[in-house]
C-alpha positions as CSV (number, residue, x, y, z in Angstrom):
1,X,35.1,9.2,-29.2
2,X,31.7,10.8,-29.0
3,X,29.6,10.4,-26.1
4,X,25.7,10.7,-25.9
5,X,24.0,11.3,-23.5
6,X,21.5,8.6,-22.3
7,X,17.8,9.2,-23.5
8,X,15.7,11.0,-21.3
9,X,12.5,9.4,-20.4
10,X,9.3,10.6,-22.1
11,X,6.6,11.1,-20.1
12,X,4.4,7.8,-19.0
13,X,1.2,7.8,-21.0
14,X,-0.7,5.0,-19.1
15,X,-3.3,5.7,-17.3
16,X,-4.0,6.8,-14.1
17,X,-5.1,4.1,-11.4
18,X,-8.5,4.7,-10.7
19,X,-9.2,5.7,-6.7
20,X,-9.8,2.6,-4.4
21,X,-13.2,4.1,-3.6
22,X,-14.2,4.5,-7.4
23,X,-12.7,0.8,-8.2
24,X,-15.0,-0.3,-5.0
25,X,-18.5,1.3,-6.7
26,X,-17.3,0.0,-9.6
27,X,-17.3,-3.4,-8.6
28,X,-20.4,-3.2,-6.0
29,X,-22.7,-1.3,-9.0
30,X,-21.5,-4.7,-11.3
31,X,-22.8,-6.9,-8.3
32,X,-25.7,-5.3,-8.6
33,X,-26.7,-5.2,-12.2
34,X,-25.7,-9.2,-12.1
35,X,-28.1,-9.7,-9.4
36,X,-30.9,-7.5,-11.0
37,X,-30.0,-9.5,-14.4
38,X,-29.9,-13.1,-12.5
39,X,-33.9,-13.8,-13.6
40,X,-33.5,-12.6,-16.8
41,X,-30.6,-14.3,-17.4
42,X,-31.6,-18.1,-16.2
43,X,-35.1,-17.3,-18.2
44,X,-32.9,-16.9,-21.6
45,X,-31.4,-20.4,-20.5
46,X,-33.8,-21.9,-19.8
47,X,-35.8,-21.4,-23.4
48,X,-33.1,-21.1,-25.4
49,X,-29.8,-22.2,-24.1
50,X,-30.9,-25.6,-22.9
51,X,-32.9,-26.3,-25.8
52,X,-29.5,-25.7,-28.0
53,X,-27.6,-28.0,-26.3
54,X,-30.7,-30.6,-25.5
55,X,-30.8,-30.8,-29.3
56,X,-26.9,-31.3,-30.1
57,X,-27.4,-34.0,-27.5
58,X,-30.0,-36.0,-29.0
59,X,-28.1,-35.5,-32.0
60,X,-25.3,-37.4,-31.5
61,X,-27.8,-40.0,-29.7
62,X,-29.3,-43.0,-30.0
63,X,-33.1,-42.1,-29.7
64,X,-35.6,-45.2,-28.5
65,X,-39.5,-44.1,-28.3
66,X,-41.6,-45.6,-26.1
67,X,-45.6,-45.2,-25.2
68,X,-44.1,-42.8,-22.0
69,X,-41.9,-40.6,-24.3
70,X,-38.4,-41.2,-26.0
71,X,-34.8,-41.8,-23.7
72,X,-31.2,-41.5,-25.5
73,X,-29.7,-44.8,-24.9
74,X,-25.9,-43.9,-26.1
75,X,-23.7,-42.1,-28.6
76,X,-23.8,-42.2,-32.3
77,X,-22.9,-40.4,-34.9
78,X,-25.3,-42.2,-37.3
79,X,-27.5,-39.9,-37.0
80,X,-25.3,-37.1,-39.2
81,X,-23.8,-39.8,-40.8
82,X,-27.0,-40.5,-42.3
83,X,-28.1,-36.8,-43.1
84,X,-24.9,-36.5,-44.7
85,X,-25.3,-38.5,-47.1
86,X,-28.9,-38.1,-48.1
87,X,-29.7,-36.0,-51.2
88,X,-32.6,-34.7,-49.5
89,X,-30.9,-33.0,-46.8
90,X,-28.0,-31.7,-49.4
91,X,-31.2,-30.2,-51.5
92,X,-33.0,-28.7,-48.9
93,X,-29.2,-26.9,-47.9
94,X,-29.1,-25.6,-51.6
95,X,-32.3,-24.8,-51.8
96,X,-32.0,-22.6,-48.7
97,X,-29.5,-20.6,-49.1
98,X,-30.6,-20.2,-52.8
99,X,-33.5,-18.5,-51.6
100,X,-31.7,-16.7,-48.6
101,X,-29.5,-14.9,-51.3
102,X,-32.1,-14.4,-54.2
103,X,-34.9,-13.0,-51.7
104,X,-32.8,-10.5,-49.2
105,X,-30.7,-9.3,-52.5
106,X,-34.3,-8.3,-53.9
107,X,-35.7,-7.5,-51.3
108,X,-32.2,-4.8,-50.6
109,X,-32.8,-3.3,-53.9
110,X,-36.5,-2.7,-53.8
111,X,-36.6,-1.5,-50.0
112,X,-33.8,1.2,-50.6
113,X,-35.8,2.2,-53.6
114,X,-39.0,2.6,-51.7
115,X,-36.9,4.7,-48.6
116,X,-35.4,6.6,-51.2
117,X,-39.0,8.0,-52.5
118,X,-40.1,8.3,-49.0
119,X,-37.3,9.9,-47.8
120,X,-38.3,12.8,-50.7
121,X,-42.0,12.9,-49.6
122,X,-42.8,15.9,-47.8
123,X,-46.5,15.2,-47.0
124,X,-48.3,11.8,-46.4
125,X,-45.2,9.9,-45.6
126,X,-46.6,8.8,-42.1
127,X,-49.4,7.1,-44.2
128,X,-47.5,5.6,-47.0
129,X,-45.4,3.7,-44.1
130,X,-48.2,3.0,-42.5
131,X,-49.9,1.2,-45.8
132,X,-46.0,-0.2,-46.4
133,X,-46.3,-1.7,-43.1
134,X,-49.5,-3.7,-43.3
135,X,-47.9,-6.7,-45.3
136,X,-44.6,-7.0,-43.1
137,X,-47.6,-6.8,-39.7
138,X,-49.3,-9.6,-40.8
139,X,-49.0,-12.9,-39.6
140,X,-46.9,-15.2,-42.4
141,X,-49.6,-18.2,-42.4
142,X,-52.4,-15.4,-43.2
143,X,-50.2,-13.9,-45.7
144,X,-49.3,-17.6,-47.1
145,X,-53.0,-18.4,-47.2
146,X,-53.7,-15.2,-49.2
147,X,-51.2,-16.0,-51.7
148,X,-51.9,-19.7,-51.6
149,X,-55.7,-18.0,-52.8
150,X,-54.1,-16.0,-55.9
151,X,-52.4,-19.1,-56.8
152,X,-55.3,-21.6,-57.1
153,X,-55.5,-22.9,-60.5
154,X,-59.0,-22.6,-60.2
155,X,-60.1,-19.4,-59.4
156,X,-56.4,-17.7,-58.0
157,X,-56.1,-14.2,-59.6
158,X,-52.2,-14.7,-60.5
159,X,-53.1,-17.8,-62.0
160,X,-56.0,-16.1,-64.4
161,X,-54.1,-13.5,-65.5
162,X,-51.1,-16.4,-66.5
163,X,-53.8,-18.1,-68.3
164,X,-54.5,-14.7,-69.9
165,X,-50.7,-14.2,-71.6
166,X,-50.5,-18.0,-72.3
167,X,-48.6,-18.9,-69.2
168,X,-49.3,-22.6,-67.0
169,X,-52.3,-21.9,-64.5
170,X,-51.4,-24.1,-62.2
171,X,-48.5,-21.9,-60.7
172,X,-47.5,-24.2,-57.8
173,X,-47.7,-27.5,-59.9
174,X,-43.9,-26.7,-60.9
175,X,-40.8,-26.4,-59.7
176,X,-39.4,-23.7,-60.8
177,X,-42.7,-21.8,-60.9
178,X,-43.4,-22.9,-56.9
179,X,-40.1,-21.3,-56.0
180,X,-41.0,-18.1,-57.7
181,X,-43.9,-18.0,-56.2
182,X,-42.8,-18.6,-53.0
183,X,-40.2,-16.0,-53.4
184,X,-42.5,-13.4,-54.5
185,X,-44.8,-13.5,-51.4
186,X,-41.8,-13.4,-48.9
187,X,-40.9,-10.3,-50.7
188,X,-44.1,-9.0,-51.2
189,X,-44.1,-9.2,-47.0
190,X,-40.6,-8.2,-46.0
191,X,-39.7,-5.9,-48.6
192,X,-41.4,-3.0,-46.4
193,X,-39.3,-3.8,-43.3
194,X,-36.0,-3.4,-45.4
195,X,-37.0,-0.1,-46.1
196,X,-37.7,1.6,-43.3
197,X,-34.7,0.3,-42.2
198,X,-33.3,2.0,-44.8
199,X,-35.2,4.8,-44.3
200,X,-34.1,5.3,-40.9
201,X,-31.0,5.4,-41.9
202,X,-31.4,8.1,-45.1
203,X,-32.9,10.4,-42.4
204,X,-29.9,10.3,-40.0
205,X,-27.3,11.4,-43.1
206,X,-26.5,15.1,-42.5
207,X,-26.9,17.5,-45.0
208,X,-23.9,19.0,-45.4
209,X,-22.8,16.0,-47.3
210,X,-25.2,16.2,-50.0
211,X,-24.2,20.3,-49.9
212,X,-21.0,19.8,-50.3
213,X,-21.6,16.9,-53.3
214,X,-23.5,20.0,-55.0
215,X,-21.0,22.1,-54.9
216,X,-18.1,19.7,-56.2
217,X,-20.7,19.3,-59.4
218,X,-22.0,15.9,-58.7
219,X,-25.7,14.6,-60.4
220,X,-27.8,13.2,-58.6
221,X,-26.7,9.6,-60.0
222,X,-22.7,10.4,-58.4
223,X,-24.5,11.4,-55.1
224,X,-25.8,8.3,-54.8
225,X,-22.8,6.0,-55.6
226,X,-20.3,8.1,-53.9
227,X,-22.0,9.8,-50.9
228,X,-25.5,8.1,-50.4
229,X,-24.6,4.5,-50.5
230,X,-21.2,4.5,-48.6
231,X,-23.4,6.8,-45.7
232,X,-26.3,3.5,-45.8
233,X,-23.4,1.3,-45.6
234,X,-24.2,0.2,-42.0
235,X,-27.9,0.3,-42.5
236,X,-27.7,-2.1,-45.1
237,X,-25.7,-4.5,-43.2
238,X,-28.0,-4.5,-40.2
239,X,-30.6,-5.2,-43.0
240,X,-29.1,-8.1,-44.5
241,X,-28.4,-9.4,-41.0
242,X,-32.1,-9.7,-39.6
243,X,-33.2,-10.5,-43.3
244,X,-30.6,-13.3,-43.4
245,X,-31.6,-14.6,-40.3
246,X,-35.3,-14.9,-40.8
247,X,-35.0,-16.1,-44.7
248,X,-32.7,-18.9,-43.3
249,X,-35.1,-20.2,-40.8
250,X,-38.3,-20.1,-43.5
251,X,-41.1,-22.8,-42.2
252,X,-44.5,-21.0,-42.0
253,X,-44.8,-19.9,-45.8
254,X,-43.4,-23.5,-47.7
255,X,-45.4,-25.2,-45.3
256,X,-48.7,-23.7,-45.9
257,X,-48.1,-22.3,-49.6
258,X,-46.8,-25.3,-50.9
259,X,-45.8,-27.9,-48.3
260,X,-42.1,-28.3,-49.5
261,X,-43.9,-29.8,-53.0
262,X,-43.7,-30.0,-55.6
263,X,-41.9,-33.3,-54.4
264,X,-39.0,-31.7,-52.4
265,X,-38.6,-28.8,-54.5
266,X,-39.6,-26.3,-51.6
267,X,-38.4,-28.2,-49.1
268,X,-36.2,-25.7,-46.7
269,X,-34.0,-26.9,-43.9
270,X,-36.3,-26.0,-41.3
271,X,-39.2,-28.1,-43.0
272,X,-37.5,-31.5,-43.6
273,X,-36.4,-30.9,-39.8
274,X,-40.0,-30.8,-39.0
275,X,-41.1,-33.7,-41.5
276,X,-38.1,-36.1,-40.1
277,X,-38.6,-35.1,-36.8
278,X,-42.4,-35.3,-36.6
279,X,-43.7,-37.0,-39.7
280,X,-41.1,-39.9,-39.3
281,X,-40.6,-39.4,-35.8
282,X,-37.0,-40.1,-36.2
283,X,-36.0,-38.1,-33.8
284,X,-32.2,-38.3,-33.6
285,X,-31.7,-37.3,-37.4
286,X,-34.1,-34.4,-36.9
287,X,-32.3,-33.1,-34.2
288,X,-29.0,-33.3,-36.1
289,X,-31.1,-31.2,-39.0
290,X,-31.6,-28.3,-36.5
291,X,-28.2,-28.5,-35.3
292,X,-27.0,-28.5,-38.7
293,X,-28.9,-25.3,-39.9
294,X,-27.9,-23.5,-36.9
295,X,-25.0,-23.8,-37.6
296,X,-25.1,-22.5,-40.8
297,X,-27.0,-19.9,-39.5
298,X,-24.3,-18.8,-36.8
299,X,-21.6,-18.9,-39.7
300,X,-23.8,-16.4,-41.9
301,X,-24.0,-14.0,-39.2
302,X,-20.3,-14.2,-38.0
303,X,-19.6,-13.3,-41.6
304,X,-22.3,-10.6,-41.5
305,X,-21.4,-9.6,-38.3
306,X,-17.3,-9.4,-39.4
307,X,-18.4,-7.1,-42.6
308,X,-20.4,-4.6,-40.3
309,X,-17.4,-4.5,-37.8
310,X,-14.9,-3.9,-40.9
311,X,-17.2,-1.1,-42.2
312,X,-17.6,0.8,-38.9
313,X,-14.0,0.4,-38.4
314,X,-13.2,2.2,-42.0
315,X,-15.6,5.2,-40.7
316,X,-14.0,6.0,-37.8
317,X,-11.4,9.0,-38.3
């Protein structure tokens, strides 16, 4: 009968306790950045925590105005019940995140297009971003009024030259013409802010990659697909995420453009919030229209947040 001998023990790979003295300024250095962070802190909770949870309150609440203000008398869920099942609200949903996906797709193609030619200029780039940057700089109700201007029927330069080619003049009379429009001067504005995101990000690839593409006998159309794109890969994401963000939240530019007409057909979430909310001054089922789209909100950046934490994770050795 054969006998082993017992297994020696490898050696122990956990690491070392730190010192008692280290773990002490450790802990006293974290005191101290909580206490330095203490003002910030309560000044992020008090304009934004409190008015999140102020206005899930009043959502699920029973809202009585008075000539002094408004109180929340009790607990309902009326006020959802009723957003729920109103085809306004369902349409405004829609139309959101119809827009959210046509707009920042667009707006992805057409900014990493416009980094890729300034990433290849050699002289008066500084300029050229500084000219790219003058829509994305101005205000959105100045920009909305300018573009409210080139759509007047009447004497609107877009409309004239649709009257030219046979085309309806009055641009923002329909539908499906007022959400083009509306599309086209939120990517007229932001287009410039994708790319020098993007731009940033063509500038930071090293380029030994694009050397060593060159020598495997790629064109420039392979470089692109197999060693451009993947490198933008994280750029992109933190792209989509701050364009996803502000498309979701669009107010300023239906509500002077077009204001959410015609009918309802421009009507975002964050509008109808404001209408029901201060037009009807119901005050319960405008609340539960906020918490609603931020809600939506969070879950399209937990899902943009989870693809950026995939991809980093893939390109890491």
């Amino acid at each position: 009968m054969a006998v082993t001998a017992p297994a020696r023990p490898g050696p122990d790979r956990r690491p070392a306790p730190a010192p008692p003295r280290r773990r002490r300024l450790s802990s006293s250095a974290a005191r101290t950045g909580w206490i330095y962070l203490s003002p910030t802190l309560a000044v992020v909770g008090l304009v934004t925590l409190f008015p999140i949870a102020f206005s899930i309150a009043m959502s699920f609440s029973k809202v009585e105005l008075g000539y002094t203000g408004f109180a929340l008398t009790g607990f309902t869920t009326d006020n959802y019940a009723a957003l729920f099942s109103s085809g306004r609200w369902a349409y405004a949903a829609l139309f959101t995140i119809f827009y959210t996906v046509v707009t920042v797709v667009i707006e992805l193609i057409l900014g990493t297009l416009v980094a890729l030619v300034l990433e290849r200029l050699t002289s008066w780039r500084g300029w050229m971003m500084a000219l790219l940057l003058i829509p994305w700089a101005m205000i959105t109700v100045i920009s909305a009024q300018l573009w409210s201007y080139l759509y007047n029927s009447a004497y609107g330069a877009v409309s004239w030259v649709f009257g030219l080619f046979g085309g309806d003049p009055v641009i923002l009379g329909e539908p499906a013409s007022a959400i083009t429009a509306m599309m086209v001067a939120d990517i007229w504005k932001t287009t410039p802010f994708v790319a020098i995101i993007v731009l940033a990000g063509l500038v930071a690839i090293p380029g030994d990659v694009y050397e060593a593409a060159e020598l495997d006998g790629a064109n420039a159309w392979q470089t692109f697909w197999q060693v451009t794109l993947p490198q933008l890969s994280a750029t992109l994401a933190i792209a989509v995420l701050f364009r996803v963000l502000q498309a979701f939240g669009v107010f300023d530019l239906p509500f002077v453009l077009t204001g959410g007409g015609p009918g309802t057909s421009t009507e975002s979430l964050a509008l109808l919030g404001w209408k029901v909310m201060f037009q009807s001054l119901n005050l319960g089922t405008g609340a539960a229209v906020a918490v609603t789209t931020g809600a939506l909100v969070l879950i399209a950046c937990l899902l943009s947040l989870r693809a950026f934490r995939s991809q980093v994770n893939e390109e890491k050795p």
